[in-house]
C-alpha positions in Angstrom: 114.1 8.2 140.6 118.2 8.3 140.5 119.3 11.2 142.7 122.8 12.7 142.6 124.8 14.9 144.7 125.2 18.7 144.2 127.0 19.7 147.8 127.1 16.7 150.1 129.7 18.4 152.3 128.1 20.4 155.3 130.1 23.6 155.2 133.6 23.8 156.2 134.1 24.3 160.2 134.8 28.3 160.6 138.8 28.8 161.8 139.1 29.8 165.4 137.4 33.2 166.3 139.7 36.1 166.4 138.1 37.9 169.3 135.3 36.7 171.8 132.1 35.9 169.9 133.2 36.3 166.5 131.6 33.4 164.5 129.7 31.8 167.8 126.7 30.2 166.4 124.2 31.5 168.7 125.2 35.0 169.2 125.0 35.3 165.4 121.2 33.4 165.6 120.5 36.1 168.2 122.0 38.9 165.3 120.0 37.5 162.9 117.1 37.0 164.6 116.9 41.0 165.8 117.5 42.0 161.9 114.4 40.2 160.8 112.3 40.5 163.6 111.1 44.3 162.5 110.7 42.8 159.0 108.8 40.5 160.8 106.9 42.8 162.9 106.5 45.5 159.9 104.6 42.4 157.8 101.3 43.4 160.3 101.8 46.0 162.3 100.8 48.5 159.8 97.4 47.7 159.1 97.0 48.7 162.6 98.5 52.2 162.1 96.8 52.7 158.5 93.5 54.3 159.6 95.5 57.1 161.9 97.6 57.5 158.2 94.7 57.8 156.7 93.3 60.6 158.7 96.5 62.4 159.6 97.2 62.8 155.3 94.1 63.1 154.4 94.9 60.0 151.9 92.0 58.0 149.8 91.8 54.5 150.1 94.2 54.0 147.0 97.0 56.0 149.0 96.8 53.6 151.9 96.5 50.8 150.1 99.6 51.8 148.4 101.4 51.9 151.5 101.3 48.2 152.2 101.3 47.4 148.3 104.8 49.2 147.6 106.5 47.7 150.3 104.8 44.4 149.3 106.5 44.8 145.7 109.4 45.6 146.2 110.3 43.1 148.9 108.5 40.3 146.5 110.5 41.0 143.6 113.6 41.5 145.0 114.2 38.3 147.7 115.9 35.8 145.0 118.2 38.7 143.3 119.1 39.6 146.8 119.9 36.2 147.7 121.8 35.8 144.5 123.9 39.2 145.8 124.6 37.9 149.1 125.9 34.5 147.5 128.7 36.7 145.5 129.2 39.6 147.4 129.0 38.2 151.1 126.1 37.0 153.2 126.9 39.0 155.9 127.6 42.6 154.1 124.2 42.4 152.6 122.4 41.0 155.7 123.9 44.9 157.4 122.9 46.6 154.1 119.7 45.4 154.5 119.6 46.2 158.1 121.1 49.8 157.3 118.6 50.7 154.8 115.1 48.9 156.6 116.0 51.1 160.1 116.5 54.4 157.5 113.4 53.7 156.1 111.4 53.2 159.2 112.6 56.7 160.7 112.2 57.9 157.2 108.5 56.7 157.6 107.9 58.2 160.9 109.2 61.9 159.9 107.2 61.5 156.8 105.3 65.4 155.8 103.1 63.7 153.3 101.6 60.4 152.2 103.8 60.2 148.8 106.9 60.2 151.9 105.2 57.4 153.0 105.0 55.4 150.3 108.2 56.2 149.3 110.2 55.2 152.0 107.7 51.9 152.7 109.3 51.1 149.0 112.7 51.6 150.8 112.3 49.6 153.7 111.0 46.6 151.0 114.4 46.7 149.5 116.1 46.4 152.9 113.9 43.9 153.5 114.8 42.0 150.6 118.4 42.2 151.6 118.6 40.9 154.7 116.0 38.1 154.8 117.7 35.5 152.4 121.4 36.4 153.6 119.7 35.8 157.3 118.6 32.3 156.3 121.9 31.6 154.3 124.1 32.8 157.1 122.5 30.4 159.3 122.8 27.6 157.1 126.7 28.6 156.5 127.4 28.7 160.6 125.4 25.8 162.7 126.8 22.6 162.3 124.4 20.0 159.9 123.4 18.2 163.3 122.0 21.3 164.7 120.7 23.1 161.7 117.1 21.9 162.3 116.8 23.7 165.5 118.3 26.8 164.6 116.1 26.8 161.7 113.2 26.3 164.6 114.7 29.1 166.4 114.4 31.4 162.9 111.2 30.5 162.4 109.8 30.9 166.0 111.4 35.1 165.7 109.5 35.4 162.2 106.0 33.7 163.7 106.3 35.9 166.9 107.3 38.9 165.6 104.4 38.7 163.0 101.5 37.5 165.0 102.4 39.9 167.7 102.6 42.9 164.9 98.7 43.5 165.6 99.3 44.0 169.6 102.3 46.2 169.3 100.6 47.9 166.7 97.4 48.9 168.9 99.6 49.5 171.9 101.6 52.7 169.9 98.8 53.5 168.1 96.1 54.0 170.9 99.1 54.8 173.3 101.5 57.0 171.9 101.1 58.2 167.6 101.2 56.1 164.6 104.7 57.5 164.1 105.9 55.0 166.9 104.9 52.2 165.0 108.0 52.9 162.4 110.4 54.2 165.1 110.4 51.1 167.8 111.6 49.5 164.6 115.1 51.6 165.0 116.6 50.7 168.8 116.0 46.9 167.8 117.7 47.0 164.4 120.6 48.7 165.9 121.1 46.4 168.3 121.4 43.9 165.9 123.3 46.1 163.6 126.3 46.4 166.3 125.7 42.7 167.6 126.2 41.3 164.3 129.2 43.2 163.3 130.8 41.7 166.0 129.7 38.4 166.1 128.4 36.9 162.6 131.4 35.8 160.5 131.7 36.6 155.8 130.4 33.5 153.7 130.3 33.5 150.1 129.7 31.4 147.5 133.4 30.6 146.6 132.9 29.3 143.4 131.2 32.4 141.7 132.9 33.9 139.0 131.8 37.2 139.5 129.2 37.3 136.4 125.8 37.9 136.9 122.7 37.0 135.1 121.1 40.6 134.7 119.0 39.1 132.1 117.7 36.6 134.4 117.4 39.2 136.8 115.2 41.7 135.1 112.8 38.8 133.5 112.1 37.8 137.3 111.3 40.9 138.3 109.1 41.4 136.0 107.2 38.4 136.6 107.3 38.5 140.1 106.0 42.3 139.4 102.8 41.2 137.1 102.3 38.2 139.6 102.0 40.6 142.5 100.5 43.7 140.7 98.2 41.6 139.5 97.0 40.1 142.9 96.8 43.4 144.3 94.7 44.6 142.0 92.2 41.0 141.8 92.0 42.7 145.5 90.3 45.8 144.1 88.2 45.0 140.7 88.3 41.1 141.2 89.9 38.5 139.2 87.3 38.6 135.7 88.8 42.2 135.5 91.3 43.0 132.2 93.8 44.7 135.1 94.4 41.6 137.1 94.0 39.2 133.7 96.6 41.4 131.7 98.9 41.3 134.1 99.0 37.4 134.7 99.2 36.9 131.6 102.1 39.3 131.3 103.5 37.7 134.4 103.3 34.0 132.3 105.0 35.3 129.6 108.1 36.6 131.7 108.1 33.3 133.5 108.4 31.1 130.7 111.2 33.6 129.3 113.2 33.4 132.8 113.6 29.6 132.7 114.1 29.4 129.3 117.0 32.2 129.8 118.1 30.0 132.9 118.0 26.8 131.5 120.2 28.2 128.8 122.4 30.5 131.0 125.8 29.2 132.1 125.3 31.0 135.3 122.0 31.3 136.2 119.8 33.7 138.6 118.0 30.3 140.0 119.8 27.3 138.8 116.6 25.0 138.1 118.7 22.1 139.4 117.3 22.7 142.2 113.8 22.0 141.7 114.7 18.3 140.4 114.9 17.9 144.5 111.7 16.5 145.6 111.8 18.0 149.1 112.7 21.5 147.8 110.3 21.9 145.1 107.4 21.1 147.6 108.6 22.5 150.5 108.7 25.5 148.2 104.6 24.4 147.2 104.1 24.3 150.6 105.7 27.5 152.1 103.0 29.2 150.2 100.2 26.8 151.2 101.4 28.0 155.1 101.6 31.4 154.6 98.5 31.3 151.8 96.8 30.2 155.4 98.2 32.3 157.5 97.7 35.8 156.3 94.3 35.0 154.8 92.8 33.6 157.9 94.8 36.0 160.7 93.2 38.8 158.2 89.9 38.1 158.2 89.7 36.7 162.0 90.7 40.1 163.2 88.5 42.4 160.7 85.9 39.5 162.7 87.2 40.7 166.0 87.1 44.5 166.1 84.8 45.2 162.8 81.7 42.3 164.2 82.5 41.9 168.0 83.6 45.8 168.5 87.2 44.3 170.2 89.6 47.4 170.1 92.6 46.7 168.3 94.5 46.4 171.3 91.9 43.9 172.5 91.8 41.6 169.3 96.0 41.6 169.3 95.4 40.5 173.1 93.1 37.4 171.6 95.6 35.9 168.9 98.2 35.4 172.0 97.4 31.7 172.3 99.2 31.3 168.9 101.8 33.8 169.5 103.0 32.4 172.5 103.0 28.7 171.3 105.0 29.4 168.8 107.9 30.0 170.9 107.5 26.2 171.9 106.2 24.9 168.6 109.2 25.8 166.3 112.4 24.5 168.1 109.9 21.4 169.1 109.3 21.4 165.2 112.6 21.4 164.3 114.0 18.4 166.8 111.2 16.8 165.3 112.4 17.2 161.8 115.5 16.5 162.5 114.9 13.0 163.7 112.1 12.2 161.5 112.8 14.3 158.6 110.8 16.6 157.1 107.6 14.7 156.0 105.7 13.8 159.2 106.0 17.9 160.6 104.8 19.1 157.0 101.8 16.0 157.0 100.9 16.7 160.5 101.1 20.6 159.8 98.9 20.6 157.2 96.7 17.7 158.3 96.2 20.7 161.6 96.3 23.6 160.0 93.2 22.4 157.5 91.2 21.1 161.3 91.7 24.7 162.6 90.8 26.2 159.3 87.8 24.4 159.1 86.8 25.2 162.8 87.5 28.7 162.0 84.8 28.8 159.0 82.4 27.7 161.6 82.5 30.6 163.6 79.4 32.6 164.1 78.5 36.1 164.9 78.4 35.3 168.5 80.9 32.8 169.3 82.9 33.0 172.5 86.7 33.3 172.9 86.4 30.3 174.7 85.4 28.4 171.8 88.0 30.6 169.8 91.5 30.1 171.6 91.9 26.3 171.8 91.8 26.6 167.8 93.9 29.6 167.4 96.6 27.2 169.7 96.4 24.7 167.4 96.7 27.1 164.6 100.0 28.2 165.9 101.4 24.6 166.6 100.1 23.7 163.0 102.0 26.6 161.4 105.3 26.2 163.3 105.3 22.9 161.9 104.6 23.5 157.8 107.5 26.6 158.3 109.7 24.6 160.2 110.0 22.1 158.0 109.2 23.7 154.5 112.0 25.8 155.4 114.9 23.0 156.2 112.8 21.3 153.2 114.5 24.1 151.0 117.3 25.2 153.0 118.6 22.0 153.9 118.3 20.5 150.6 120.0 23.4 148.4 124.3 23.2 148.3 125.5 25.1 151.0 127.2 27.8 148.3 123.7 28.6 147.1 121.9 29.3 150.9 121.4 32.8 149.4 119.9 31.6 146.7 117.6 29.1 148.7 117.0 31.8 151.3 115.4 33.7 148.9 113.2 31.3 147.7 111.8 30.4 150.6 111.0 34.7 152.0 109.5 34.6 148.0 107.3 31.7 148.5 106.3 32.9 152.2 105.7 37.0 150.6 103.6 35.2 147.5 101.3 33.0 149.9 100.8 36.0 151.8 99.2 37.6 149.0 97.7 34.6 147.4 95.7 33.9 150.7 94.3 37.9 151.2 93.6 38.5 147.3 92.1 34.6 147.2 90.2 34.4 149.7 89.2 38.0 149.9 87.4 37.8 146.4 86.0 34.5 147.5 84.3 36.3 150.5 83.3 39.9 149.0 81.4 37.3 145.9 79.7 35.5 149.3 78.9 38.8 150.3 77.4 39.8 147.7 75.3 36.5 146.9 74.1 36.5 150.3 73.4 40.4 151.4 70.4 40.9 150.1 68.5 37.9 151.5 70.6 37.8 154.7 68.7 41.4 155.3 65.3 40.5 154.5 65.1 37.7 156.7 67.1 39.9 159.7 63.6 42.2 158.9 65.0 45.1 156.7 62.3 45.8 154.2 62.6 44.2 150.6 62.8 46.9 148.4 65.4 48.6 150.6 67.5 45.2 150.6 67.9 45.1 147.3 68.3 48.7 146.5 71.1 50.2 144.5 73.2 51.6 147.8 73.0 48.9 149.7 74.5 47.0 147.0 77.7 49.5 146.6 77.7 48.9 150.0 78.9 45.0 149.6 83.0 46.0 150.0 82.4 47.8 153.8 79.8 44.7 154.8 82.8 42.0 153.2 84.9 44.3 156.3 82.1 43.5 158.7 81.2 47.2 158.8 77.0 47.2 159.0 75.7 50.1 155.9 74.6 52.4 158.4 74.2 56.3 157.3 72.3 59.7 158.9 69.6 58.5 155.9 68.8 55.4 157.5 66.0 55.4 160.0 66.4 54.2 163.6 64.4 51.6 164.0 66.4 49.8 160.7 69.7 50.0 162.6 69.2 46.5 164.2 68.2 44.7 161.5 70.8 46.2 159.1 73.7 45.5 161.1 72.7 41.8 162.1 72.0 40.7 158.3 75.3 42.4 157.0 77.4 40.6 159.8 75.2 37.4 158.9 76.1 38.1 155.4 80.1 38.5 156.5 80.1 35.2 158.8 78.8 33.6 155.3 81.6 35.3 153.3 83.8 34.6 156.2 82.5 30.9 156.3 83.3 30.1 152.2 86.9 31.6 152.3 88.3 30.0 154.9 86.6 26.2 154.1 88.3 26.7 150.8 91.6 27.7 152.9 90.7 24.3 154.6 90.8 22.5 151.6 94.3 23.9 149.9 95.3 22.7 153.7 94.4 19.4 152.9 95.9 19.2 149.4 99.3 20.6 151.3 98.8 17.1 153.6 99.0 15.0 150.3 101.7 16.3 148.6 103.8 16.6 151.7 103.5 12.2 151.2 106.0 13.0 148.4 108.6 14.5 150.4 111.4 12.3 151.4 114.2 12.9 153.7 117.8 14.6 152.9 120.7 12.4 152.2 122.8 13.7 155.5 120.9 15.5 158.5 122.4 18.8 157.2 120.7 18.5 153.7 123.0 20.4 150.9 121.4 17.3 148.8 119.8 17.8 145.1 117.7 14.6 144.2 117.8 14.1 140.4 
C-alpha cells in the first residue's frame, strides 16, 4: 500500500500569549475538559433521575423514553456538521456556543412545568452537545505540541470516562438527596466555570484554507442517515429488529448513506472528505471507537439494572460498586496515552480489546448470587481495558486526520462513540429480552411455579419487566408463588444477561484482530492520510 501525505506539518506554534494564560496548553485542557464533562456526565446520569420524571409528570413510558432518545438524536446527527462548523467558523466560538446553549438547556430542564419541556430542552442540550464535543477534540489537537498530543488525548479521555461512569453515583446522590431537578442544575456552576476559563485561556483555530462554501447537500443527506440509523435503533429497542419500524428505517438510513458518499465523492468541498478513510489507522480506529463504546454502554447498562433490579442495591449503592473502574481510569488514560505514544496505536487497541473481551466474558458469567468480591477485580480491568481502546482509537483518528480538519475528525470520533452507544443497548438488549423469553417459561417451572401458570398468557407479556430483572409479581398472585416467581425470572435474566454480554465478548475479540491492521502515524503528532 503507497501512502501519501495530506498535513505532515504539526500545527504552526501559537505567537506569544497576549495576557497570562492565553493559549497555555493546559489551562485550555482544563477549559475543555470542564465543557465536556456535563456532556459526559448528562450521557448516564439521567437514567437515574428518569423514574422521579416519570412520577413527578405523570409521563408513559414513551415520554421517558423520549427524554433520553431526543437528546440521543440530536447530538448523533449533529457531531460531524458541527465539527465541519467549528473547522470554518472557529474551534473555539463553537466550543462556547455549545457550552452556552448545553448549560441553558440544563436549567431549561430543571424549571421544566411539563414533560413536552423536558423533552424539548433535552433536544437543546443535544445540539450544544454536538457543538462543543468535536471543537473540544480539535482545539486540542490545534494547541499541544505533536510530542505531547498523546497524553493530552489521555487526559480527554480520562474527563469523558470519569465523568460517565460516575454519572450513576452523582445521579443517585441528587436524586435520593435533594430532587431530580438537581441532576440538570449541578450541570450549570461547572459549565460556567469553564465558560469564563476558556474565554480567557483557549486561543481561535480554523481551518485556513476553507473557502467559506459549505456542503448543505452533504449535510442534510447525513442527517438523514444518521437520523434512520438512530431512529431505527431506538425503535429495534421497543418492537425488535424483524419489526417494519426498525427495517424501514435502515433501509431508509442505507439509501441516504450511499447518496452522501456519492454526493461527497463528487463534491469539490465535501462535508467528510472520504480521503480520510483511505488511512488505515483512522478508518479502524473509527471501527473500533464503536466496538469500545458498543461495550461500554451495553454492559454498564445491564450490570446496574443487575445491581439494584436482582441484588436490591439502591442506586446510590450500585454507582458506589462501578468505582473500581471510575477511579482507574484516572490512571489508565494518560498511562494509555504514554503508551501509544511510544508504541503507537496498535498494542493499546490489541491489548484493549484482547481485555475488554476477558472482562466481558467474566461478566456473562455472573450469577444471581455472586459477590462484589468476585465483581470488582473485573470491573478494574474493565476500566483499564476501555482507557486503552479510547485512548488510542481516539489519537488513531485524531492524530491521523490534517490538523485543518480536527473538527472534522473530532466529530467522527463523538459519532462513532454516540453510535456504539446505541448499537451496544439496542443489540444486546434484543439479544437478552429473546433469552428472556426462550428461557422464562422453563426457568419458572423448574424454580416450582406451577406449569400451566408458567406458561400463561400474562406471564408472557410480562417478559420486558423480567429482561429489567423485575420478578411478575401482582396483588393476583398468591403468597406462597412469590419465591418461586422471583427466583426463575432472575434465573431467566442472568440467562438473558449471560447471551448478550458473551456476544459483547466476541465483537471484543473481533476488535483485537482488526486492531493487527493498524499501523503507526508517519510523525508522533499524526496529521498523516495513508493512501
Amino acid at each position: 500500500m503507497t501512502s501519501a501525505v495530506l498535513d505532515q506539518k504539526s500545527p504552526s506554534p501559537p505567537p506569544p500569549p497576549g495576557r497570562a494564560g492565553k493559549g497555555s496548553p493546559w489551562l485550555t485542557m482544563l477549559a475543555v475538559a470542564l465543557g465536556v464533562m456535563v456532556v459526559g456526565l448528562d450521557a448516564t446520569v439521567v437514567s437515574i433521575a428518569n423514574p422521579k420524571i416519570a412520577e413527578h409528570f405523570k409521563a408513559d413510558l414513551s415520554d421517558l423514553q423520549w427524554v433520553t432518545n431526543g437528546y440521543l438524536l440530536a447530538l448523533a446527527v449533529l457531531l460531524i456538521p458541527a465539527g465541519k462548523l467549528a473547522d470554518r467558523f472557529g474551534r473555539k466560538k463553537i466550543f462556547l456556543i455549545g457550552v452556552v446553549a448545553f448549560t441553558l438547556a440544563s436549567m431549561g430542564v430543571g424549571f421544566a412545568s411539563s414533560i413536552g419541556m423536558v423533552i424539548g430542552w433535552r433536544v437543546v442540550q443535544g445540539i450544544g452537545g454536538a457543538l462543543l464535543q468535536p471543537a473540544a477534540l480539535a482545539i486540542i489537537r490545534n494547541t499541544f505540541p505533536a510530542e505531547k498530543l498523546n497524553m493530552a488525548i489521555g487526559l480527554f479521555s480520562a474527563t469523558v470516562g470519569l465523568s460517565i461512569a460516575s454519572g450513576p453515583v452523582v445521579g443517585g446522590l441528587l436524586v435520593e438527596h435533594a430532587d431530580w431537578r438537581w441532576v440538570f442544575f449541578v450541570n450549570a456552576p461547572v459549565a460556567v466555570v469553564g465558560l469564563f476559563v476558556g474565554v480567557w485561556v483557549i486561543r481561535e483555530s480554523r481551518d485556513e484554507e476553507s473557502d467559506g462554501s459549505f456542503d448543505l447537500t452533504g449535510i442534510v443527506l447525513l442527517i438523514g442517515a444518521l437520523f434512520g440509523l438512530v431512529w431505527g435503533l431506538i425503535k429495534a429497542q421497543e418492537y425488535g429488529f424483524g419489526d417494519k419500524t426498525p427495517i424501514i428505517s435502515f433501509i431508509a438510513a442505507g439509501v441516504l448513506f450511499v447518496l452522501f458518499f456519492i454526493r461527497e465523492a463528487m463534491a469539490r468541498k465535501p462535508l467528510l472528505p472520504l480521503a480520510l478513510f483511505k488511512s488505515l489507522p483512522l478508518s479502524i480506529g473509527t471501527l473500533l471507537m464503536i466496538g469500545g463504546f458498543f461495550a461500554m454502554f451495553g454492559s454498564l447498562f445491564f450490570l446496574m439494572l443487575w445491581m439494584q433490579n436482582v441484588h436490591g442495591m439502591s442506586p446510590i449503592e450500585a454507582g458506589v460498586r462501578v468505582l473500581p473502574m471510575t477511579g482507574v481510569m484516572l490512571l489508565a488514560s494518560p498511562l494509555a496515552g504514554l503508551l501509544t505514544q511510544k508504541f503507537g496505536p496498535r498494542p493499546p487497541l490489541v491489548i484493549g480489546m484482547l481485555t475488554l473481551a476477558g472482562s466481558l466474558y467474566a461478566f456473562s458469567r455472573f450469577e444471581v448470587e455472586t459477590t462484589y468480591s468476585a465483581i470488582w477485580p473485573w470491573l478494574t480491568l474493565f476500566g483499564v481495558s476501555f482507557s486503552l481502546v479510547m485512548v488510542a482509537g481516539t489519537e488513531a483518528i485524531i492524530g491521523n486526520a490534517p490538523a485543518r480538519l480536527a473538527g472534522i475528525a473530532g466529530g467522527l470520533q463523538q459519532t462513532a462513540g454516540q453510535l456504539g452507544g446505541v448499537l451496544g443497548t439496542s443489540i444486546l438488549g434484543v439479544l437478552l429480552v429473546n433469552r428472556v423469553g426462550d428461557v422464562l417459561a422453563p426457568d419458572l417451572i423448574k424454580a416450582g411455579v406451577p406449569e400451566q401458570m408458567a406458561n400463561a398468557p400474562e406471564l408472557a407479556q410480562a417478559i420486558p419487566f423480567v429482561a429489567q430483572g423485575i420478578a411478575p409479581i401482582n396483588e393476583k398472585v398468591p403468597v406462597e408463588l412469590h419465591a418461586p416467581i422471583t427466583t426463575g425470572a432472575h434465573n431467566a435474566f442472568m440467562e438473558g444477561f449471560s447471551h448478550s454480554l458473551t456476544v459483547a465478548a466476541i465483537v471484543a475479540v473481533a476488535g483485537a484482530v482488526a486492531a493487527l491492521l493498524v499501523r503507526k502515524g508517519q510523525g508522533s503528532g499524526g496529521g498523516v492520510v495513508h493512501m
